[in-house]
N, C-alpha and C positions, 0 to 999 in steps of 0.2 A: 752742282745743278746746271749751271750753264754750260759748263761742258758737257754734260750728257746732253746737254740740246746742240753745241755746237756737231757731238758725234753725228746725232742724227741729220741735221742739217747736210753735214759730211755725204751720209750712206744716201741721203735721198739722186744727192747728185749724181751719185755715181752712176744710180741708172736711171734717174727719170729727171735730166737739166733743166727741160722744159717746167718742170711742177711751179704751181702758185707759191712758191716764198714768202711774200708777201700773206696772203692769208695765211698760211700753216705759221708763220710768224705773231700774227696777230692771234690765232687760236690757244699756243705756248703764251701768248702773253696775258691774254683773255684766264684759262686756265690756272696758271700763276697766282692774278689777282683772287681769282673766288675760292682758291685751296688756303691762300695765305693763315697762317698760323694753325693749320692743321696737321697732326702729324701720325706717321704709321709706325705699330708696332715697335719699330726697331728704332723708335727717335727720329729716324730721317724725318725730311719733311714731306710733305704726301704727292706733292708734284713730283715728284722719281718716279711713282707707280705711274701713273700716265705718260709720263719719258719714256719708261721701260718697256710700255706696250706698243707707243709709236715705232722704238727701237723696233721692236719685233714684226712688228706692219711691217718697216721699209726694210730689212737687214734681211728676215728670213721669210717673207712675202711679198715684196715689189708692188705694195698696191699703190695707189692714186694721190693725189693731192686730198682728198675732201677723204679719205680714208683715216689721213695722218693726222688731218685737222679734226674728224670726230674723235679718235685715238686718244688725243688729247684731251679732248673734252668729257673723256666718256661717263666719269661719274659726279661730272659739274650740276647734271638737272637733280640727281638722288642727295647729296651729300654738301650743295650751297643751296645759295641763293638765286640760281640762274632757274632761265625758263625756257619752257622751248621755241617760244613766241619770240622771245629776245634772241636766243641763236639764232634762229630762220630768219632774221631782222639782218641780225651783224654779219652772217656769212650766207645761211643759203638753205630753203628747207629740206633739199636732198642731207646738206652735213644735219641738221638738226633729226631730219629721221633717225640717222643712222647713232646719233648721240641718243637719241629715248630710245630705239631697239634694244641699244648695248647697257642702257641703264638697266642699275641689279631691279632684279624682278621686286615690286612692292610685296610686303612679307602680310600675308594676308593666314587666315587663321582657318583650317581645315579639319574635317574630322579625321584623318588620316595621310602622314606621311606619304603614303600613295598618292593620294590627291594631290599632296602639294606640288609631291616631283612630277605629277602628269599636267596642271596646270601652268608652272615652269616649261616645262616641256611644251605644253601645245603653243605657249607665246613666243620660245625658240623657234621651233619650226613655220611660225606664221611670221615672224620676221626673216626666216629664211628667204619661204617661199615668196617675200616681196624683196628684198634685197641681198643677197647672199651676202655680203661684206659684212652684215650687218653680225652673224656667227663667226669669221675670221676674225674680227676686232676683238668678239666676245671671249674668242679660243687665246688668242692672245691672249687678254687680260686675265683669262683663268695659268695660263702656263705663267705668267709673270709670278703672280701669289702662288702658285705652287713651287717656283722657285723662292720665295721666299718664308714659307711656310713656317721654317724652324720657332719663328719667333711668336706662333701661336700656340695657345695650349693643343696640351695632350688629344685632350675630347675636340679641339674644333680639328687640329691634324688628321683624325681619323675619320669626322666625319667631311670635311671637304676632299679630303684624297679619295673615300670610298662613291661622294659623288663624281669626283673624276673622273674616275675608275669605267664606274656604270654609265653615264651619260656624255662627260666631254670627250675623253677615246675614241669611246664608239662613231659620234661625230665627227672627229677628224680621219678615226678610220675609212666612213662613207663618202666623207671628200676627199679620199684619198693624198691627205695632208700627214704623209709618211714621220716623217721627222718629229710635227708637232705631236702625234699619236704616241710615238716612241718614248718622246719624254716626257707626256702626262702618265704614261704608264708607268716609267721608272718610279720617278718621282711619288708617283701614288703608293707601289711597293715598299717604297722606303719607308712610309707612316705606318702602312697596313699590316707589314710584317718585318720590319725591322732587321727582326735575327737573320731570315732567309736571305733580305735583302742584302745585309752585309757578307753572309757566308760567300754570293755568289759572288759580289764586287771583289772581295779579299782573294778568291780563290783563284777570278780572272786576273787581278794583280800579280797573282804569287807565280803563274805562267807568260806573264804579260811577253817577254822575252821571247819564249819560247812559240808562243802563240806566233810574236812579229816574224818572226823567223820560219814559220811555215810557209804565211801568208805571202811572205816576198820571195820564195821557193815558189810555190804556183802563180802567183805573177808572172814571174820570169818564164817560166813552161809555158803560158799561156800566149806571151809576146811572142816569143820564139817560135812558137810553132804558126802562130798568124801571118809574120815578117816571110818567113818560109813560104807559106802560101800565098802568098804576095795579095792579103784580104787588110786593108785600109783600117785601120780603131781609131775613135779620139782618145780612150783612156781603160785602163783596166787594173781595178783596187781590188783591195779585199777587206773584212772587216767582220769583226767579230757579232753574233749576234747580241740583243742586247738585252740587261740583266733581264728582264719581264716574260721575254721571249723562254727565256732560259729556265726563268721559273715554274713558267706553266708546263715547257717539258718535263722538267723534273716530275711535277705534279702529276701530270697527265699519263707518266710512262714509272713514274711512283721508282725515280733513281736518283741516285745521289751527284752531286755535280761531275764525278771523274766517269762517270756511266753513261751522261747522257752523247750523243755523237751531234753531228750536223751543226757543232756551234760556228761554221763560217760561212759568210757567202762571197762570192764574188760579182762581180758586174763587169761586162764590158762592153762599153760604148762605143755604136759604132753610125755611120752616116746615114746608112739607108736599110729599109727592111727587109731588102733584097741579102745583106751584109749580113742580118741577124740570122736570117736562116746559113747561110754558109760558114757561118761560126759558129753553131750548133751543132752541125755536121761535125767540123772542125775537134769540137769540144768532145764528143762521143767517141772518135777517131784515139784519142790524146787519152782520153780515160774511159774508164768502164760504167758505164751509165747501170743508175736504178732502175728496172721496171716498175711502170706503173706511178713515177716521181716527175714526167714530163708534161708541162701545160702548157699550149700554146696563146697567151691572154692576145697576144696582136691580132689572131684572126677572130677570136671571141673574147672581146676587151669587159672589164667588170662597169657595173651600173657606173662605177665612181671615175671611168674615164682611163684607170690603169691601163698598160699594154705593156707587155714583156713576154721572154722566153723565158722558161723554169727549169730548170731541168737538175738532177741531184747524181752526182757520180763518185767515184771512190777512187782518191788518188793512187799512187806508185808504193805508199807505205801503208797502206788499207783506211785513211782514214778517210769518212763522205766530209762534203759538199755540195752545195747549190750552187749554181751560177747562173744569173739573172742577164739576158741578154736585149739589149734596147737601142733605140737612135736617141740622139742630143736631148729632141722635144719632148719624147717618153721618158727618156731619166727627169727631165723636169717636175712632167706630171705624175713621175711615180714619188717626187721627194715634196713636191709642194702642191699636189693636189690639185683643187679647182682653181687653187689663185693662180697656179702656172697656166692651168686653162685658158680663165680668164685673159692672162696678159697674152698669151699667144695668139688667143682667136678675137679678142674686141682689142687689144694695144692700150696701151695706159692711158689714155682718155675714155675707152670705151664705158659704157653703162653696165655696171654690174649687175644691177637690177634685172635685167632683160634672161638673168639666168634662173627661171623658173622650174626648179627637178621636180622632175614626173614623181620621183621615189618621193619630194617632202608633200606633197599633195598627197598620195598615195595614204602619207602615214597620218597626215589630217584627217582624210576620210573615214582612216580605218578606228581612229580614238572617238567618231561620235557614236558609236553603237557597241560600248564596252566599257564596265566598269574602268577606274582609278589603275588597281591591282594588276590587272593584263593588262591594259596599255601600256601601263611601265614594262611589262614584263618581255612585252611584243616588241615594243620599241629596241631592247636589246637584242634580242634576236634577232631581229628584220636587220638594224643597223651592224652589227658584232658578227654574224651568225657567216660559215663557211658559206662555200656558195656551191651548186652542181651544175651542167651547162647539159640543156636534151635538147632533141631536136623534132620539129615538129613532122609528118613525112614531105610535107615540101621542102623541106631542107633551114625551115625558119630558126635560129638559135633563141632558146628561152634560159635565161637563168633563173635558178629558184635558190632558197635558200638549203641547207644539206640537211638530208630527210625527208625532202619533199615527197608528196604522191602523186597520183595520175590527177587527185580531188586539186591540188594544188597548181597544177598545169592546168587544167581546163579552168579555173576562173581569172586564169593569168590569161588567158588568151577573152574571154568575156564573161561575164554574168551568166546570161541567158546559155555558153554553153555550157557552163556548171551547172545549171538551174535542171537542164533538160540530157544532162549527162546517164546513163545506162550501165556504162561498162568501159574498160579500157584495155590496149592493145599495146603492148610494151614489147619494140625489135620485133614486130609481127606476132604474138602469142598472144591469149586472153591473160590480164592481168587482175589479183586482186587490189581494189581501193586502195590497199592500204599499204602497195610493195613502196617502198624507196626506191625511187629513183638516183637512176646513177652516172656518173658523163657520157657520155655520147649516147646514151637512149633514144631510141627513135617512138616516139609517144604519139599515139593515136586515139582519142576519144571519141566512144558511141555513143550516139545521142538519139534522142527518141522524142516525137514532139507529143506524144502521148505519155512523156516521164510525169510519175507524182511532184518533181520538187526532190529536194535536197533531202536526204536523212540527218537527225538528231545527230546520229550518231558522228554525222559528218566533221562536225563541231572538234570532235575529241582524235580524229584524224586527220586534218589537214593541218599544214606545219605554219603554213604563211597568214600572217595576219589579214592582209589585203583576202584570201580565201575565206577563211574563217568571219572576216565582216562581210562580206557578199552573201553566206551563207544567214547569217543573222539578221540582214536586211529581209532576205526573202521570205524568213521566218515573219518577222514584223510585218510585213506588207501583207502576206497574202493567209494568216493563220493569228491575226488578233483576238476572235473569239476565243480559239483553243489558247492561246498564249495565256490569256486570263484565267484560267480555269485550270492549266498545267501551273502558273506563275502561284495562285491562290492556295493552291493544295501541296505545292512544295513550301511557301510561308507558312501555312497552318500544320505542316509536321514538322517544321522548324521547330515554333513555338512548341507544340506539344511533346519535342524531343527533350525540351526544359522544363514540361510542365506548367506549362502556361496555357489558359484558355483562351481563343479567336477573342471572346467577348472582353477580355482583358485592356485589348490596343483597340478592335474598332472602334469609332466613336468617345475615345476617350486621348486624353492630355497626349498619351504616349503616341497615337498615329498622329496628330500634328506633328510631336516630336520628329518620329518618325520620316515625314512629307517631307518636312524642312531640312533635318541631315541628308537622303537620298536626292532630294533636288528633284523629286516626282511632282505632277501638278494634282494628284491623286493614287487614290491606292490601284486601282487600275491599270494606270500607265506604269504603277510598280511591279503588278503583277505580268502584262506582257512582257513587262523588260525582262524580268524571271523566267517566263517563258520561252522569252526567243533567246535565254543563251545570253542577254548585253547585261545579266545583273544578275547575282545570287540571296537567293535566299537565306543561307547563312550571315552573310554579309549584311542583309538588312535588318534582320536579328541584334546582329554586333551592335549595332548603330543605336540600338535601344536600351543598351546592354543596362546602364546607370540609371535610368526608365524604371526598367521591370525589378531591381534591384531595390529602388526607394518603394516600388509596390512593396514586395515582397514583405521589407522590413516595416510596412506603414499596417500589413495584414497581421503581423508577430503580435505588434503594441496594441491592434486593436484586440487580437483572441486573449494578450494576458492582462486588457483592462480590468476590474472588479466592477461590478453593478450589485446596488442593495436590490432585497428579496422584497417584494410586496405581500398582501396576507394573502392572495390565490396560489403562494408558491411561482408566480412567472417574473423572470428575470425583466428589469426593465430601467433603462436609465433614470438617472434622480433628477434631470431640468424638467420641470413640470412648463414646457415652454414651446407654443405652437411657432415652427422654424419652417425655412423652406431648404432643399436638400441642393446638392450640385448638380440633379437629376431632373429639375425641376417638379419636382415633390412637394407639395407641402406636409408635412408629419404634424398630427396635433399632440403635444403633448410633450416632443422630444426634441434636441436642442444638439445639433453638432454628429448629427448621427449618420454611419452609410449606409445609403439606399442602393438596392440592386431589384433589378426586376426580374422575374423567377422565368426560368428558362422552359418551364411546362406551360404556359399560356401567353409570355409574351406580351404584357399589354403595351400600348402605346394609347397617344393623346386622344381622349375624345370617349374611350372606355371607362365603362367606372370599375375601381378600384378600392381592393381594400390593403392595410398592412399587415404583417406577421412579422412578432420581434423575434428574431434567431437567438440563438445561441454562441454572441461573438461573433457574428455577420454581418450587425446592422437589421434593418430593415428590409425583409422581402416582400414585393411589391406582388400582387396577383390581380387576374379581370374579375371579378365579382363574380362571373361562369366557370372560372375554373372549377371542373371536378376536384380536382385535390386540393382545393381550397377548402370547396364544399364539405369533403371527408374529415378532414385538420378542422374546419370547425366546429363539427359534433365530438369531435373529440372532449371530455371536460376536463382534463388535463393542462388543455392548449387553449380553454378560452381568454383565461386572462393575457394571452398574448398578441390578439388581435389587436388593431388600431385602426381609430380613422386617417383615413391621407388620400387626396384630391391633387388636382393636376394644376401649377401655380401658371399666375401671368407669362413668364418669360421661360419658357419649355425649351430645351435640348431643339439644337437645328435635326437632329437625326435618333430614332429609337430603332431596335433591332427588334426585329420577329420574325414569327413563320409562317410561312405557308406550305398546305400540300398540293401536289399538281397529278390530277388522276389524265392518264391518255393512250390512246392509241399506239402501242411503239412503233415506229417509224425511226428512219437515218434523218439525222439532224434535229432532231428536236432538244435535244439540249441546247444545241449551240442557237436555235432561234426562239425558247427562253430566255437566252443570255440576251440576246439582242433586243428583245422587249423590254427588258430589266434598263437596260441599257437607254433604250429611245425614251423610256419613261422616267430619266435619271437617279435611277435606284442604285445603291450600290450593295453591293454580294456578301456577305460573308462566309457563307458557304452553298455547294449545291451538291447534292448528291441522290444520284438516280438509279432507281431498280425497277425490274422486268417481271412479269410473272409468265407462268408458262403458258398463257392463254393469250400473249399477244399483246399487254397491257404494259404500259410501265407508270410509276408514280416515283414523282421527284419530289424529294424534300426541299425546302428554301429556305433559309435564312438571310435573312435581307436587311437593309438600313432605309425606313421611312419617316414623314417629318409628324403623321396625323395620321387618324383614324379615314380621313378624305382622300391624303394621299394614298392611304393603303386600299381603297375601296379600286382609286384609279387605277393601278396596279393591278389589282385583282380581274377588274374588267380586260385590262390589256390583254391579258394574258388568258382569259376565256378565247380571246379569238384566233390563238393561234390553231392552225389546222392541226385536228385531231385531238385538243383539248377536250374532255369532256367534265372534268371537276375543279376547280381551285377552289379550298376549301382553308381556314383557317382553324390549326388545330386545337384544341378548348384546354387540351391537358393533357 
């Protein structure tokens, strides 16, 4: 143990003499005490794991003093007795941020695995976006446990590798932290597929020889012929791709390992950019270049800071290669990402912090206006996903990710020219929405300030996230009415896709349920979100799933209850016991019974009211006016089924009814329905409107109100919209 501290002590010096010793000493010692007697997996004791991630800070990242010292610390606030109050005390509250950033996320309890890894996620990137260090540390401490992973079960192996896979990769791909990406990828293969993983390890073993022996063959070609040109290198390797690399070929091009080609690259390092392009030349000269396999990243560098020449050729004995051509600082930043950044442009004192990525804001923005499900899903894309470079016609370079369309270049350049976009102009030609863009595209968006707004359909065509959330903002902003009404009517053929009636959830157990899983402050805010695209209907269905299920089966026990006969022949429960209902009912006579209130008249508070005992239903509630109550009870059949039942003290905050809406048809009279519903805190269950051929239309309502008062208010409301001539409440 101490010597793994003496190493790192060692590695710090080597390139940062200046660093704080004295505190990074006191943190090792700090850490020490509050892990004492804890120990990891393999027996060791649990201070290694925090040695090993410093190890990795200073040996394959060069960060800071207060980097080394959180490093150490980093699972002292989760896993003892330490605070953050106390760290900020004893060292400093920049190390104590960066110690709570890197602490494991608090394991909090979600309706879905989505959720969790998007809320993970979004507190990643908000530590990001205030300290980048604070993800370096993290990446470390995830590559340390996946190097030592063996000594976990099976199930936790597969599931920390596969979130590696999907989310720490991707991350260290987008900081362009080469090395670290490589070997979380490996390593993750190793759990996730085992057999493939060993066949490729074994098979690059089995040619290891042969492989070294190519590689110092072109080598030597590539020196020779530079020295000749009297063109200056610091270094030129070769090196085999690596297993992950190799497997997704296979995968992708569906070959067996001796099939796939292009398993080497080369690099060579050279002083100035000037050098890179002359040994490009050089390189093409020397071998027979691929079409269409050349990218020049230096003059159009990736989001993540990368720069290089790419180019793929095909040696003397037909077999390809890449060779990847850089200066000193760019092999830097291509192998250690932002932390080479960092150290190059702020110096190992500099504030890390101060590196605020446009792209981790970006992906903040774009997770508040979309379910759990896509955000994870975007987030791998956005981060993972190839990339394509267009150009705008001033000559502006835009990268997007691969796939992208004109829809996706025009909200990458703003809002408002997505918003007001018409048409687009790809290399001077009319283009459709939905071509794929492709490099060097010269992309031209027509705009019109008399545009509707974004299409629906938008949604299911543009590739980038940042596009598709700009698109669903503008939905939300300026199309609430319809969002609600599009959002309500996709819920409501949800449900009825399973058989379930509207009246089922509103106003009952299962829409609280509901509210509460989706995180809506009402069904409303549920339905626009459904409307504008940041939320599915299906999805909020799922959410209930256990809900409608305990219905279902609570509906079975009550149809195969028994109830004794009375002498009228009418079925009728045996508690001779005046009760009040969960409807607030009161029933005389009957004890434990359900009440429903009949969907042909609708009563609510303040109506008088009579019961009918069903058959295996409970109690159906009617207004005393109902015509088909009136019919049912001339019936003598059905008289011993009636009952008394009155409306109790403490009544439902909400009862459902109808109203009809006779008017004038006119454009927008629905949607200034909904707004009245709306200003007069009513809420919808459904609406649905028809036209006759004479000019007229008449809207059905079904609504949630609290009283016979309330409902009168309502009624008045909605007289006064222009062109109302009827609101009438239907009797039966």
């Amino acid at each position: 143990m101490l010597g793994m501290y003496d190493h790192l002590v060692e590695t710090i010096h080597q390139y940062n003499p200046s660093a704080d010793f004295a505190q990074i000493d006191k943190a090792f010692r700090y850490a020490d005490t509050h892990h004492n007697g804890q120990l990891r997996k393999d027996g060791s004791p649990f201070i290694t794991h925090p040695l090993a991630v410093a190890q990795i800070i200073a040996e394959e990242l060069r960060l800071d003093s207060e980097s080394i010292e959180a490093a150490l610390m980093h699972d002292c606030i989760e896993d003892t007795s330490a605070t953050y109050a106390e760290i900020a005390k004893e060292f400093s509250p920049a190390v104590a941020d960066l110690v709570e950033g890197v602490s494991k996320l608090t394991r909090v309890q979600y309706a879905s695995k989505e959720e969790e890894q998007m809320e993970n996620l979004r507190k990643m990137l908000m530590a990001m976006a205030k300290d980048i260090r604070v993800i370096l540390i993290k990446l470390a401490d995830r590559t340390h446990n996946m190097r030592t992973m063996e000594y976990q079960t099976a199930e936790k192996q597969r599931q920390k590798s596969l979130e590696t896979m999907e989310i720490y990769a991707p991350i260290a791909h987008r900081l362009g932290m080469q090395r670290i990406k490589w070997e979380l990828e490996d390593l993750s293969l190793k759990y996730l597929d085992p057999v493939g993983y060993d066949e490729i390890t074994r098979s690059l073993e089995a040619k290891q020889s042969e492989h070294e022996a190519f590689m110092e063959r072109v080598q030597a070609q590539i020196e020779e012929r530079l020295k000749e040109q009297h063109v200056p290198y610091l270094k030129v390797y070769g090196r085999m791709k690596h297993p992950y690399s190799i497997y997704r070929k296979m995968y992708a091009q569906n070959k067996t390992m001796d099939e796939v080609l292009d398993l080497f690259a080369f690099r060579v390092i050279v002083d100035t950019v000037a050098d890179c392009y002359n040994v490009l030349g050089i390189i093409h000269d020397l071998y027979r270049p691929i079409l269409g396999r050349f990218k020049d990243y230096i003059g159009t560098p990736k989001p993540n800071m990368y720069q290089s020449l790419h180019t793929t050729v095909i040696g003397a004995d037909g077999i390809p290669f890449e060779v990847q051509i850089r200066t000193e600082e760019m092999h830097e930043i291509a192998e250690y990402g932002v932390a080479a950044h960092w150290k190059y442009k702020q110096g190992i004192s500099g504030n890390a912090g101060e590196h605020n990525y446009e792209w981790v804001r970006r992906l903040l923005e774009n997770q508040e206006n979309t379910d759990a499900e896509e955000f994870v899903h975007t987030l791998k894309v956005d981060m993972f996903a190839d990339e394509v470079f267009v150009f705008s016609p001033r000559g502006d370079v835009t990268n997007l990710p691969a796939g992208a369309t004109p829809i996706d270049f025009a909200y990458s350049i703003h809002s408002a020219i997505g918003n007001r976009m018409t048409g687009a102009k790809v290399n001077g030609r009319i283009a459709p929405l939905d071509y794929q863009l492709k490099n060097g595209d010269i992309v031209e968006i027509l705009t019109s300030k008399n545009a509707h707004g974004p299409s629906r359909d938008w949604l299911k065509i543009a590739k980038s996230s940042e596009a598709r959330s700009k698109i669903r903002q503008w939905f939300k902003k300026e199309r609430r009415e319809e969002n609600i009404i599009n959002g309500r009517i996709s819920f409501e053929a949800e449900l009825k896709h399973l058989g379930i009636p509207m009246s089922d959830v509103l106003g009952t157990d299962i829409e609280t349920a509901l509210l509460k899983k989706t995180s809506f402050g009402s069904m409303d805010e549920m339905y626009a979100a459904i409307g504008y695209g940041g939320f599915s209907a299906q999805k909020a269905v799922n959410r209930i799933h256990d809900e409608i299920v305990k219905l279902e089966k609570q509906r079975k026990e009550e149809r195969a209850a028994t109830v004794p006969v009375d002498n009228s022949g009418a079925t009728r429960p045996a508690v001779p016991k005046r009760t009040k209902s969960e409807q607030g009912i009161v029933v005389e006579g009957l004890s434990n019974c359900l009440v429903k209130f009949s969907k042909c008249c609708t009563p609510v508070p303040g109506d008088e009211i009579v019961g009918f005992i069903t058959r295996g239903y409970g109690v159906s509630v009617h207004r005393c006016d109902c015509p088909n109550a009136a019919i049912e009870r001339r019936k003598p059949e059905e008289r011993g089924r009636w009952i008394k039942v009155s409306w109790g003290t403490d009544v439902k905050e909400s009862y459902q009814t109808a109203l009809d809406i006779y008017a004038k048809d006119r454009l927008d009279l629905v949607l200034d329905v909904s707004a009245a519903l709306s200003s007069s805190q009513t809420r919808v269950a459904s609406i649905n409107a028809t036209t006759t051929a004479d000019g007229f239309a008449v809207i059905h309502l079904s609504i949630f109100i609290s009283d016979a008062q309330h409902l009168a208010a309502v009624m008045r409301r909605l007289h006064q919209i222009s062109g109302v001539m009827k609101v009438d409440r239907p009797a039966g």
